[in-house]
C-alpha positions as CSV (number, residue, x, y, z in Angstrom):
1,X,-8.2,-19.0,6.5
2,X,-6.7,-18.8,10.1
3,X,-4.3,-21.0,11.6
4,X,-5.0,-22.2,15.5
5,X,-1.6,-22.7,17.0
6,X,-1.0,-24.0,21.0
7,X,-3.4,-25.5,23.3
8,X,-5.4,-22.1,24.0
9,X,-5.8,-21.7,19.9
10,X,-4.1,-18.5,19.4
11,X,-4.1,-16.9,16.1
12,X,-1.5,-18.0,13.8
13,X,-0.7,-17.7,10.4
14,X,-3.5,-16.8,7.8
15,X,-4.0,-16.4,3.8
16,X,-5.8,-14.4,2.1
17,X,-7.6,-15.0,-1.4
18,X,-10.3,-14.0,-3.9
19,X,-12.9,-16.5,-4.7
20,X,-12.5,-17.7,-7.9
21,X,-15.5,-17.2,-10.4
22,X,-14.9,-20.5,-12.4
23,X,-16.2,-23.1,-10.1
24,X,-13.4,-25.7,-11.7
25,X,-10.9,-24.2,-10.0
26,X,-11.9,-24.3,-6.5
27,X,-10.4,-28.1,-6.1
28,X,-6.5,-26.9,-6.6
29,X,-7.4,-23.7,-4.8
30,X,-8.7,-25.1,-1.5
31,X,-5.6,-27.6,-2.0
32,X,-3.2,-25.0,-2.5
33,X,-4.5,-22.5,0.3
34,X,-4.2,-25.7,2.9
35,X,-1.2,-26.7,2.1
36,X,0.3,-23.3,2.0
37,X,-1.0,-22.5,5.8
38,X,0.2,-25.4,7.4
39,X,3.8,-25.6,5.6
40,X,4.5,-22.2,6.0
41,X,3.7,-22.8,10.5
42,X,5.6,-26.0,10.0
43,X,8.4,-24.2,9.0
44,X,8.6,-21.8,12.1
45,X,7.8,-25.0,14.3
46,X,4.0,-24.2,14.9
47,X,2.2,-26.4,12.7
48,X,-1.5,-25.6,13.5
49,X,-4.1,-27.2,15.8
50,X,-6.9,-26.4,13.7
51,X,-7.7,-23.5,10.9
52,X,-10.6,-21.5,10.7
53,X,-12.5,-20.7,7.1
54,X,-14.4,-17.3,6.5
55,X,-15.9,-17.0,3.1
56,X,-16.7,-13.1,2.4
57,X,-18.7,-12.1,-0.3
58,X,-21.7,-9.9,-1.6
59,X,-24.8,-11.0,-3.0
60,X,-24.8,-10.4,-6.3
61,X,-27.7,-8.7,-8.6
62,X,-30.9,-10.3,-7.6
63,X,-28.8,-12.8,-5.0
64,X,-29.6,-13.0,-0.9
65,X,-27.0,-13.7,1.5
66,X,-28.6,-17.2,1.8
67,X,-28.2,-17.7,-2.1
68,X,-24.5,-16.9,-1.7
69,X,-23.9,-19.3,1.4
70,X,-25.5,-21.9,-0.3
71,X,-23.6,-21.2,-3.5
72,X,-20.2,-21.3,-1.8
73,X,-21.1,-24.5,0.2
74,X,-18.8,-26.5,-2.5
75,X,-15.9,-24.5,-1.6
76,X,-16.5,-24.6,2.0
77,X,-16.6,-28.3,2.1
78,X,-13.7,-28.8,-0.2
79,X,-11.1,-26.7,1.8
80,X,-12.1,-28.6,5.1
81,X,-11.0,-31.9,3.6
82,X,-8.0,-30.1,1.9
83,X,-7.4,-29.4,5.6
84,X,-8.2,-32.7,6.9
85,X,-6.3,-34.7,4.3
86,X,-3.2,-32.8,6.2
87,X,-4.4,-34.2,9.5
88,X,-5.6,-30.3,10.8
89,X,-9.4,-30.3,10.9
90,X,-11.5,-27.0,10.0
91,X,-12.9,-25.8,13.8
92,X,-15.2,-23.5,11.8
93,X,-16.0,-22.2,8.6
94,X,-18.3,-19.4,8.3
95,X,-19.7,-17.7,5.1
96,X,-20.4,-13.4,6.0
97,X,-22.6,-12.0,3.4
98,X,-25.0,-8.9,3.3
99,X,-24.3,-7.9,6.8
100,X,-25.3,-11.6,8.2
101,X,-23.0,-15.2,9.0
102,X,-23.7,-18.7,8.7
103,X,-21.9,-21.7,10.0
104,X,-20.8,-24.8,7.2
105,X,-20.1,-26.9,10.7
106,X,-23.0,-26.0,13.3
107,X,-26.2,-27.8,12.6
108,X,-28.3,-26.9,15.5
109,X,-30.8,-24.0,14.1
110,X,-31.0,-22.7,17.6
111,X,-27.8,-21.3,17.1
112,X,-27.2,-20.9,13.7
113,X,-30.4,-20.0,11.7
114,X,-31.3,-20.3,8.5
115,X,-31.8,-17.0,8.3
116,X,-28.6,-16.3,9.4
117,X,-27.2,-14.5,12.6
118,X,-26.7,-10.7,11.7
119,X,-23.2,-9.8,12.3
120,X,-22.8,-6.6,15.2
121,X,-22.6,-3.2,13.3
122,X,-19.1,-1.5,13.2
123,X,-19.0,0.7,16.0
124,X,-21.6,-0.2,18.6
125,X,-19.4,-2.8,20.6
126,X,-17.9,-1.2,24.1
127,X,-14.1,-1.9,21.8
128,X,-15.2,0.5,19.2
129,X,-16.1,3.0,21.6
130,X,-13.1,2.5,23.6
131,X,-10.9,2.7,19.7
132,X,-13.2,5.8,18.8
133,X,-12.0,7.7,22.2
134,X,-8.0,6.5,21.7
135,X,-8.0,7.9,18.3
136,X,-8.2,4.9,16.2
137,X,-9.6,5.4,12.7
138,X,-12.7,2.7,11.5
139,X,-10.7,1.7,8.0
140,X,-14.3,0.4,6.5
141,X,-15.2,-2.3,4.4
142,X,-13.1,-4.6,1.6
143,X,-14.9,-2.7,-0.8
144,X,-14.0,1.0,0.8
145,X,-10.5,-0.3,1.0
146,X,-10.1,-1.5,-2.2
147,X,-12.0,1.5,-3.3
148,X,-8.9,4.1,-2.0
149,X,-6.6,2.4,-4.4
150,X,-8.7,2.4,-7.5
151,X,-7.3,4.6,-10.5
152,X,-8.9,7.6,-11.7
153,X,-12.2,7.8,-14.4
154,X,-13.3,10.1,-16.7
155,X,-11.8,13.5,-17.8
156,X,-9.2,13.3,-14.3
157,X,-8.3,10.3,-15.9
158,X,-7.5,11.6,-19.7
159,X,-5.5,14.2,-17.8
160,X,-3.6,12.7,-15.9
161,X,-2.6,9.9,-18.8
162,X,-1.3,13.0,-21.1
163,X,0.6,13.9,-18.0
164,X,2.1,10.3,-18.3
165,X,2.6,10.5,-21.7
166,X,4.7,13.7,-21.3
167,X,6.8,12.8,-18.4
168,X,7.4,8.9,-19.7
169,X,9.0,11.1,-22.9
170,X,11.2,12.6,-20.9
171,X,12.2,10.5,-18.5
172,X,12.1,6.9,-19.6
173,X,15.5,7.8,-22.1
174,X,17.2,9.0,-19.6
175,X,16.5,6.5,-17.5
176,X,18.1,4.0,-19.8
177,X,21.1,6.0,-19.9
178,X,23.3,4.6,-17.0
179,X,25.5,8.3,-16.7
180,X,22.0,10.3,-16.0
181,X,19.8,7.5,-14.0
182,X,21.3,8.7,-11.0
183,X,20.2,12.4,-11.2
184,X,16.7,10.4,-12.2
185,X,16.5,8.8,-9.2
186,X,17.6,11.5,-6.9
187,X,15.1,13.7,-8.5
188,X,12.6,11.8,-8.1
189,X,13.8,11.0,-3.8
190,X,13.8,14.8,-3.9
191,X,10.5,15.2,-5.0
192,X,9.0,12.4,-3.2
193,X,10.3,14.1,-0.2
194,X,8.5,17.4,-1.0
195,X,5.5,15.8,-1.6
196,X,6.0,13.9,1.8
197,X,6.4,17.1,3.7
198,X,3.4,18.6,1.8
199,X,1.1,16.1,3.3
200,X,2.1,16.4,6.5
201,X,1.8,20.0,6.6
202,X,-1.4,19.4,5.3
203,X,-3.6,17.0,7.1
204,X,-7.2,16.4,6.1
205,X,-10.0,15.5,8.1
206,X,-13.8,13.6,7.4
207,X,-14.3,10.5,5.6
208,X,-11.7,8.3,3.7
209,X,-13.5,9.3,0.3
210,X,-12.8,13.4,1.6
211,X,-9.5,12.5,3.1
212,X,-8.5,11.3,-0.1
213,X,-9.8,13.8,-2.1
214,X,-8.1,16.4,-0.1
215,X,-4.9,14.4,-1.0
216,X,-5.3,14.0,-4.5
217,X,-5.8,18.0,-4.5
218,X,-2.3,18.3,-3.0
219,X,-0.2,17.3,-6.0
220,X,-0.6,17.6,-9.7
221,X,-0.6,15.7,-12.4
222,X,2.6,16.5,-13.4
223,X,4.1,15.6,-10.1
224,X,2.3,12.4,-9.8
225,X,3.4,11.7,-13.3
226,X,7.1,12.2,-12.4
227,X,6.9,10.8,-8.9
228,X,5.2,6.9,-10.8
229,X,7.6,7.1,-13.9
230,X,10.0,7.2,-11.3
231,X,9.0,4.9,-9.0
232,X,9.6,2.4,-11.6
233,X,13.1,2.1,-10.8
234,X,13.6,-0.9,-8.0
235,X,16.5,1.0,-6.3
236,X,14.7,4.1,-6.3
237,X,11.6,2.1,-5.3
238,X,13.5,0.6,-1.9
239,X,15.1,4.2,-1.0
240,X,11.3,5.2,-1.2
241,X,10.8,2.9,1.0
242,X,12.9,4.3,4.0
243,X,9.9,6.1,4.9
244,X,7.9,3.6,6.9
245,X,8.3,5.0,10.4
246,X,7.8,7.8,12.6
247,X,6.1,11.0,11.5
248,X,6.9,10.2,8.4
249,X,4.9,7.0,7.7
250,X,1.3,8.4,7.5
251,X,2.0,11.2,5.0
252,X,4.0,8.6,3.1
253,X,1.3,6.1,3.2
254,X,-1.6,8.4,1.8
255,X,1.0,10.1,-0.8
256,X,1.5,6.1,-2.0
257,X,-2.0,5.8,-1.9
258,X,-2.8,8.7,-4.1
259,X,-0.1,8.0,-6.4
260,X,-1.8,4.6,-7.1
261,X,-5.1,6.5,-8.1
262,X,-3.5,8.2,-10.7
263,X,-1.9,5.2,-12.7
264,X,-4.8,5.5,-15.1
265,X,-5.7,4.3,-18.6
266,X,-2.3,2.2,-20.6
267,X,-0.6,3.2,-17.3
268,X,-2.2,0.8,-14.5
269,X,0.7,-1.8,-14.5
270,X,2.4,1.2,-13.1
271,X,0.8,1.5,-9.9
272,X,2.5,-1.7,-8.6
273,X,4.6,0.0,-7.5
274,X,2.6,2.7,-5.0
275,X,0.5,0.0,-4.4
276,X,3.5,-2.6,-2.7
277,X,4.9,0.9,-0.8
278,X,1.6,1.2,0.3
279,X,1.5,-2.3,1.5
280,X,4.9,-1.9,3.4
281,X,4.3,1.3,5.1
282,X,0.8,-0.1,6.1
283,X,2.2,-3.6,7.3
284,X,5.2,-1.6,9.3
285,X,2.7,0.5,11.1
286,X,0.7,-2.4,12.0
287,X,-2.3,-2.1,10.1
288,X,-2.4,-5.6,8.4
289,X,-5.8,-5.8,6.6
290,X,-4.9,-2.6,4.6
291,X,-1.6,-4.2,3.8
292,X,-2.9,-7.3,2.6
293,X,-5.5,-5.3,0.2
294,X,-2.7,-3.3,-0.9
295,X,-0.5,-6.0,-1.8
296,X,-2.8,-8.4,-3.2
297,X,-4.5,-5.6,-5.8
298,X,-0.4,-5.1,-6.4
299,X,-0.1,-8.5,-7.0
300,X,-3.2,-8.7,-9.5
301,X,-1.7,-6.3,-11.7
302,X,1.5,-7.9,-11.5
303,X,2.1,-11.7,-10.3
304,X,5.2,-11.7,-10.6
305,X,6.3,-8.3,-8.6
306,X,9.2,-9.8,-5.8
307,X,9.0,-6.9,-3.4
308,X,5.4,-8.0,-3.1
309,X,5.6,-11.4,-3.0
310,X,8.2,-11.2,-0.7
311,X,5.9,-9.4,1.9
312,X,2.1,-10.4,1.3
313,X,3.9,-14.2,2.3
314,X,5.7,-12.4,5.3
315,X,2.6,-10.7,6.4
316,X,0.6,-14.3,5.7
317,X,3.2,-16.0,8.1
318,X,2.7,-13.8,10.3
319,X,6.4,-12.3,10.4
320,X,7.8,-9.0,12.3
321,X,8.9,-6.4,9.8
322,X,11.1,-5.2,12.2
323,X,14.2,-7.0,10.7
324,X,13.4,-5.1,7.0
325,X,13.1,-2.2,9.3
326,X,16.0,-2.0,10.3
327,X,18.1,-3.0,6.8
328,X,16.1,-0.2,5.3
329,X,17.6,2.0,8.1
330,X,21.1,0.6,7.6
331,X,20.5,1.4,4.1
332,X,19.3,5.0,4.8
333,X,22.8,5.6,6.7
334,X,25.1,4.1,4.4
335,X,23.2,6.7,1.8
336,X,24.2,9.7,4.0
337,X,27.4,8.6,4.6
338,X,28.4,8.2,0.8
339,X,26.3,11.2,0.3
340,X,28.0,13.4,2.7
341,X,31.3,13.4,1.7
342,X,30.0,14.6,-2.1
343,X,27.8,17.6,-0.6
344,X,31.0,18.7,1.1
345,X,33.1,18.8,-2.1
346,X,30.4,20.8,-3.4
347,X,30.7,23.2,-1.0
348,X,34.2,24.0,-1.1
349,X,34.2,24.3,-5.1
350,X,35.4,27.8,-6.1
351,X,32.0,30.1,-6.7
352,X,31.7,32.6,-9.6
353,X,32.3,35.8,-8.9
354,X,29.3,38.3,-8.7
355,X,29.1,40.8,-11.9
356,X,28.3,44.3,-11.3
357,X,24.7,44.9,-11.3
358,X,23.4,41.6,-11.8
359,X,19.9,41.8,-10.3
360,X,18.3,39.0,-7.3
361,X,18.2,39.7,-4.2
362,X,18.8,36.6,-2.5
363,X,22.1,35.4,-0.3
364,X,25.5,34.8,-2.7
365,X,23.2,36.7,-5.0
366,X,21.0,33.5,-5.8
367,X,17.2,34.9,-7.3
368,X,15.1,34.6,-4.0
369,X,12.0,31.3,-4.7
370,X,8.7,31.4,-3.8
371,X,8.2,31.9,-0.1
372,X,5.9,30.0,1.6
373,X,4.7,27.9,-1.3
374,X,3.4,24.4,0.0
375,X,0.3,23.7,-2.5
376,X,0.9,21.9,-5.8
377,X,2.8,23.1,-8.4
378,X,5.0,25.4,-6.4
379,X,8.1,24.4,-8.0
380,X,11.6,25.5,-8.6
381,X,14.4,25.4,-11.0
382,X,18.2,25.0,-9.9
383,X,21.1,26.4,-11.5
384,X,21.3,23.7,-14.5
385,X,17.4,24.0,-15.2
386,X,16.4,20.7,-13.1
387,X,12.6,20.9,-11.0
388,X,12.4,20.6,-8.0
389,X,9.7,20.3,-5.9
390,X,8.0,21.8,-2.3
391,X,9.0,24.7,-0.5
392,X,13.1,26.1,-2.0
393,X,13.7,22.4,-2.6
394,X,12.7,21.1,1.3
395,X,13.2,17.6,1.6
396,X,11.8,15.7,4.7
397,X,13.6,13.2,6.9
398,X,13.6,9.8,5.1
């Protein structure tokens, strides 16, 4: 549903929901959806003109698009009285299925006909070609959206659940302990930062489904495993967040993405969390529609996750993230600032003196890493045993 606002009907606010299957529930729902769209313009002092009504779905086995428009009809009619009852009347409401729309307010078969009107393929319109040539990426259908955050199958999945197993052993007690969460979460910022820099040294080309394959390639299941367990921690979830900007957004966004893929098996609560980073980083780079299918599969896992509550309503009010932007940024400084002071302590601590003939041939007589290492699993170990990740511990610019 889209909000009309102004006398030249300019997009407004919009929300976003699944059909229900159980017919009984479609009365609150339309009543809920309605009064959420115009309360939430009210409040910024733009209480719609009129709302518009699309009703998406695919036929199912053995169904026609017709079948489906005539089997949503109920709903359609029941959301534009929810709408009317609140003195805003429904301009439109349209039903898109199998590739063709039809109209629940036009009568005139000249127009609209019973057939249905097909809808114009993605990518013949003079906009897509003018998109195409710019550099703008086609993101695809619902399904193909929702498709990039689904978890894993089959053996990958098994494998990457032992991985879980493992690293939830590990991690999850010291976690709990408050005197060794800290080095948790900067491990897991450290790693997350590798990872980052990995992608972006690394970008893939072709479809979404080989684009994504060619991330999930770059990290293994260990990583993942240590980067989701991780995750799981809200402050270490909004430090993650810092990178929603810059060159640092779109190998953030597809490392979030693959992350979610891999929360497989007992382990798919966990991928609220990738998912609702995903959302955020999408939303802040402007690409709404992926946000909103980010946020909403977050929010079917988890109702009651804040962080994305807080922004699938911003995004359906049709708020700037700008403001979080720039708190996140505030918090990225004041991190650097308190972490400053700490590295520089570290730095002036006395250093043991060098043995005769101890081997390495690296400087202060520190073993020389792997060189050159940016594919997954090139890790290293620091001088009290802790992994680190990507190339001699490299951590991007959050």
């Amino acid at each position: 549903m889209i909000a009309l606002t102004g006398e030249r009907g300019r997009f407004g606010g919009r929300v976003r929901l699944g059909i229900p299957t159980d017919t009984a529930q479609w009365p609150d729902v339309a009543d809920q959806l309605a009064e959420c769209l115009i309360s939430a313009g009210q409040e910024r002092d733009a209480r719609p003109a009129a709302i518009i009504v699309y009703l998406c779905q695919e036929p199912a086995a053995g169904e026609s698009g017709k079948d489906v428009k005539d089997r949503l009809r109920p709903l359609a009619q029941r959301l534009r009285t929810a709408c009317g009852a609140l003195d805003v009347p429904v301009l439109e409401a349209l039903c898109l299925s199998n590739g063709r729309f039809w109209s629940y307010c036009c009568p005139d078969f000249r127009c609209c006909p019973a057939e249905g009107t097909p809808m114009v393929m993605p990518g013949t319109s003079v906009m897509a070609a003018a998109a195409a040539y710019a550099g703008m990426q086609v993101r695809g259908s619902l399904k193909e959206m929702e498709a990039r955050l689904a978890p894993r199958t089959g053996r990958r999945a098994a494998d990457q659940e032992t991985a879980l197993d493992a690293a939830a052993g590990a991690l999850v007690p010291r976690m709990l302990r408050r005197d060794a969460a800290a080095a948790v979460r900067r491990d897991t910022l450290d790693l997350a930062g590798a990872m980052i820099h990995r992608f972006r040294q690394d970008t893939p080309s072709g479809s979404n489904r080989a684009r994504d394959a060619c991330d999930d390639a770059l990290i293994t299941d260990a990583e993942a495993a240590d980067l989701i367990l991780g995750l799981q921690d809200r402050v270490t979830r909004d430090r993650a967040a810092e990178w929603m900007d810059g060159s640092a957004a779109a190998p953030a966004l597809r490392l979030w993405r693959a992350l979610a893929r891999r929360c497989a098996g007992g382990y798919a609560e966990h991928a609220v969390a990738p998912l609702t980073l995903a959302g955020w980083v999408s939303w802040s780079t402007e690409d709404g529609p992926s946000a909103r299918v980010a946020l909403s599969r977050a929010l079917a896992l988890d109702p009651d996750y804040t962080f994305a509550q807080l922004l699938h309503r911003a995004i359906n009010e049709g708020l700037d993230p700008e403001p979080l932007r720039r708190c996140l940024r505030e918090q990225h400084r004041e991190a650097v600032s308190t972490a400053e002071p700490a590295a520089r302590a570290a730095k002036k601590a006395p250093q043991p003196t060098k043995r005769p003939g101890t081997g390495g041939s690296g400087p202060a007589g520190r073993p020389r890493g792997p060189r050159g290492g940016t594919g997954p699993g090139t890790r290293t170990t620091d001088g009290r045993g802790r992994r680190r990740a990507g190339r001699n511990g490299d951590r991007s610019r959050r």
